[in-house]
N, C-alpha and C positions, 0 to 999 in steps of 0.2 A: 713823795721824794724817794728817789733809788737809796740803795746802798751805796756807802761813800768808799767804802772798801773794799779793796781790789782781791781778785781772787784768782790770780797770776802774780808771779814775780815779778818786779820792776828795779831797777837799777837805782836806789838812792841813796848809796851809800856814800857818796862824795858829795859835789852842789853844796848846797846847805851848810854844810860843815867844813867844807873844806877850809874856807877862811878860819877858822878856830882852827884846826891842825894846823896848817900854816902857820898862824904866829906863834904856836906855842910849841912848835917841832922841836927848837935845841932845851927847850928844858923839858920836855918829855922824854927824849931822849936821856938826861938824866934822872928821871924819874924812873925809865923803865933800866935802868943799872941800878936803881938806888932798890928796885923788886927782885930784880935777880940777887942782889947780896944779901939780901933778908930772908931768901925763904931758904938759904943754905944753914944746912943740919948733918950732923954724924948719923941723923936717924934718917937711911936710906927713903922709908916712906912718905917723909914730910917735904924733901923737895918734887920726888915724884907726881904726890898728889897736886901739890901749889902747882907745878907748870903743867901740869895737863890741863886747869881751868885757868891760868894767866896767861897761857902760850895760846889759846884758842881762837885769838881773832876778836876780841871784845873790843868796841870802840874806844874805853877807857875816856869816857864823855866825863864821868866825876872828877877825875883829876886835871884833864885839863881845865876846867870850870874853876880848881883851884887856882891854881897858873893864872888862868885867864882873870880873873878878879885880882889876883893879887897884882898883875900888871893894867889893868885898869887905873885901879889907886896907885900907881907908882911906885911899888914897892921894887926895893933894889938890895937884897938881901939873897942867904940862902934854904931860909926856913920855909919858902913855899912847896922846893922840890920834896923834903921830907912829910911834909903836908899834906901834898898832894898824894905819897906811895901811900902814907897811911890810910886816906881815905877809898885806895884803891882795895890794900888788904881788907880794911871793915867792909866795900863791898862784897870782894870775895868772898869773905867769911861766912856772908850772909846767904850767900849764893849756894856753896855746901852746905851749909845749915837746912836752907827753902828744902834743897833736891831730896833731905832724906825726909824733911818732915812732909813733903808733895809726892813719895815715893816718883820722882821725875825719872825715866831710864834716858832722857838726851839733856845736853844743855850746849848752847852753841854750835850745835848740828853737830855734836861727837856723842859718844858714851858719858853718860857722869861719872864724875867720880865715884859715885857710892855704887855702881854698877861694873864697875873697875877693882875698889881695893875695899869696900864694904862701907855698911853705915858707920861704924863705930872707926873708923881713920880717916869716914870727909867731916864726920863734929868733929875730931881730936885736931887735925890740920887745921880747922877753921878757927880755932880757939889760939892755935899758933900762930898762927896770924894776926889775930887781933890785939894777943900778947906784943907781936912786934910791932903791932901800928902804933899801940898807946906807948911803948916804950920812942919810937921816933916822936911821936907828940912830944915825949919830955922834951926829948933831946933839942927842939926847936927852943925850950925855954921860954915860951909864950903861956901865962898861965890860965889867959882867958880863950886863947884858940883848944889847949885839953880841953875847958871847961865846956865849951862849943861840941867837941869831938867827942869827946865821954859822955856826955846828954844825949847827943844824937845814937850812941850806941844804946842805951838804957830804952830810947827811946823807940827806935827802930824792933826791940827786941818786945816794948807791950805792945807794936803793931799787928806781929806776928801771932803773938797771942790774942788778940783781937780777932785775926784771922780765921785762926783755930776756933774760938768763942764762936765767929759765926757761920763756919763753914757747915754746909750744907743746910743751911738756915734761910727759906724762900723767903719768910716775913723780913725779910733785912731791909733796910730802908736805905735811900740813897745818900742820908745823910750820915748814917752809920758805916757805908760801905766808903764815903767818901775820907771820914778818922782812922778807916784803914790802912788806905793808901797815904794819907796824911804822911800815917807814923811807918810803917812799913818801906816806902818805897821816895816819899819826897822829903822828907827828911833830913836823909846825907846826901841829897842834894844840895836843901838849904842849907845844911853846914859844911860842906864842899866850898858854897859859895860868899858864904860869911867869914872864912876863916883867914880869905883874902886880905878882905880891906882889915881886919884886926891887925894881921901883923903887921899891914903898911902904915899902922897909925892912923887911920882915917876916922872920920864922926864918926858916932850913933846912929845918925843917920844915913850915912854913906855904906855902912854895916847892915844898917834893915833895908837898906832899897835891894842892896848884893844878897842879903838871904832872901827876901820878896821873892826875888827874878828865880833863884833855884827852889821853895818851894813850892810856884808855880810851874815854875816848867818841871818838876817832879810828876806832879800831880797829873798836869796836859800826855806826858811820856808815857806814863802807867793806866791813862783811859785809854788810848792808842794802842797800848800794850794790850787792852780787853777784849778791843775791837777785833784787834790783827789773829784773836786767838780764834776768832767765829769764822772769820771773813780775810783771812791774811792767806799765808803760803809758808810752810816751813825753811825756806829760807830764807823769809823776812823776820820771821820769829824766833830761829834758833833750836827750837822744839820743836814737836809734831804740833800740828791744828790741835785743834779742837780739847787737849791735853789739861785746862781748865776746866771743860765739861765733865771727861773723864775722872777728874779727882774731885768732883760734885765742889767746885768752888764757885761761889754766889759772888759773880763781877756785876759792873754796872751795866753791862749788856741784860744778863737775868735778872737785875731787879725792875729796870723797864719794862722788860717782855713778861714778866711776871704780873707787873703791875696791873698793867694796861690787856690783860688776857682774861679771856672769859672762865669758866670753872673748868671749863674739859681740858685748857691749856695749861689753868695751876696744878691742874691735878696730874700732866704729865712731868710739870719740872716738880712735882714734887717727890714721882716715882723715880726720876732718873737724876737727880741731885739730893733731894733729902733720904730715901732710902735707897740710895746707889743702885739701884735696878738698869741698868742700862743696856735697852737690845740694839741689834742691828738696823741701821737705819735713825737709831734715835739722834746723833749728833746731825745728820741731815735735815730730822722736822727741829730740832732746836734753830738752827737755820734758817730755817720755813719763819718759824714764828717770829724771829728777830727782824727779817725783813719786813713782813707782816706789820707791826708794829714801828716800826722805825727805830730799834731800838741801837743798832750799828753805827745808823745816821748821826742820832742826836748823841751817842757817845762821843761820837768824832766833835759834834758842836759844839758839847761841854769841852773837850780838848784844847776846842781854838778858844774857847772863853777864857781859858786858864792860861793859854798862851799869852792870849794879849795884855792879863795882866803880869806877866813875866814880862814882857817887853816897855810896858808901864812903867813898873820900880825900877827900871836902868834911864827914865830921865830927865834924872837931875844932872848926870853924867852929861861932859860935853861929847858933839861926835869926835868921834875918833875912829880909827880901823879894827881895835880891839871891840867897842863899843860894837859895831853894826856886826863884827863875827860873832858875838853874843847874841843879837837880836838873828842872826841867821841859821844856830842853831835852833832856836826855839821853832821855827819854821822847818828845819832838818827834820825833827823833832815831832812835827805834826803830820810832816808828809812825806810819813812811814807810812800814809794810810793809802793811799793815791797808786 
């Protein structure tokens, strides 16, 4: 089997998604007033930093998933839009947080911020941020969507650590690498996505089908995200290629190619991920070996396997137009790869 990952740019930034912007445009709209009024500060640096990584161009996929869920269940309030900023800021947060612990110099195809205004003001922004996400949680007065919202931070935060644990650790298993992205990256998806039907009042179950769907398509987003790092183009990714390699982090691309590799091939990712030796040419045969193995492929495989069960836990739900922009994201979502 080829590589399923393109190694050219391609245009998918609409399609797919466009139906979820679409319905959720007039309250994004206030959602993204409800982010400009919040990151304003008498402390000149902290609006600074917030809109140079809010103002970038990010699809802002978490919060409309809030949106979107919470009009799924029928919810006709205004505590989604508060909802949805916070879950926007707890991404951000996280975002300046990754870049200085990943020493990252790009994000979103600009400078980061910590290559901008230093490490020690993208933590301190990021922490204000997070300050005003949970402070709009109160504000919504929901006290089971905090409880949703605060977990997921706790939560997202031993992913990270997790991370660290196992960064540049070839013996990583893919079951191990999979609790990473769990907690790390699908996460505040699934509580993006749960926090919906809580405020509309809906089941238990109507609640685990809506967190299901986002923390599988978490999980589908962030194998795609591994893929695109071997085998993408940086302006699919936002970053430079290969920028995972470089910071010797063990994705599910390297634990396949690792696996399935004879000794001279562990013994290269062991030189150039476990003890950061990295020469000229090595992200090239890292390449080599992934196609080799198929390890690009079946990432993508595992991707759509998680996909489909994202599209799974949405039905109980009757169709409707919100319904199938849901299931069109997850497909957006996948075919990042293509």
């Amino acid at each position: 089997m080829g590589v399923v990952v393109a190694f050219e740019d391609k245009d998918t930034s609409q399609g797919g998604i466009e139906p979820l912007v679409g319905l959720t445009r007039a309250d994004m709209e206030r959602v993204n007033a409800m982010i400009l009024s919040r990151t304003g500060s008498e402390v000149t640096m902290i609006p600074e930093v917030a809109n140079h990584l809010i103002s970038s161009g990010g699809k802002r996929l978490r919060p409309m998933l809030t949106l979107a869920t919470a009009a799924l269940c029928g919810y006709r309030g205004e505590g989604h839009v508060k909802l949805a900023a916070s879950v926007e800021f707890m991404h951000t947060a996280t975002l300046l947080h990754d870049d200085v612990v990943d020493e990252s110099d790009m994000r979103r195809g600009k400078a980061a911020a910590r290559m901008l205004w230093g490490n020690e003001a993208s933590v301190l922004v990021g922490d204000f941020l997070l300050g005003q996400a949970f402070k709009m949680m109160v504000e919504v007065g929901s006290l089971r969507a905090l409880d949703i919202l605060s977990t997921a931070a706790a939560v997202i935060a031993e992913g990270e650590v997790m991370q660290l644990a196992a960064a540049k650790n070839t013996e990583t298993t893919e079951d191990e690498y999979l609790a990473v992205i769990r907690g790390k990256t699908a996460e505040l998806f699934a509580a993006a996505c749960e926090v919906g039907p809580v405020i509309a009042g809906s089941s238990k179950g109507e609640a685990a089908a809506c967190r299901s769907y986002g923390l599988n398509l978490g999980i589908a987003f962030q194998l795609v995200d591994d893929a695109l790092d071997y085998g993408g183009s940086a302006g699919q990714l936002g970053k430079n290629v290969g920028d995972d390699f470089r910071e010797g982090k063990i994705t599910l691309p390297v634990v396949l190619s690792f696996r399935r590799g004879n000794a001279e091939e562990r013994a290269f990712w062991r030189r150039t991920l476990q003890e950061g030796e990295v020469r000229d040419g090595d992200l090239a045969e890292a390449q080599a070996l992934m196609r080799k193995h198929g390890a690009l492929a079946d990432t993508i495989e595992r991707a759509r396997h998680y996909a489909k069960m994202a599209k799974d836990a949405l039905g109980l739900y009757p169709s409707s137009p919100m319904k199938q922009a849901l299931n069109d994201a997850v497909d957006f979502c996948v075919a990042r790869a293509h």
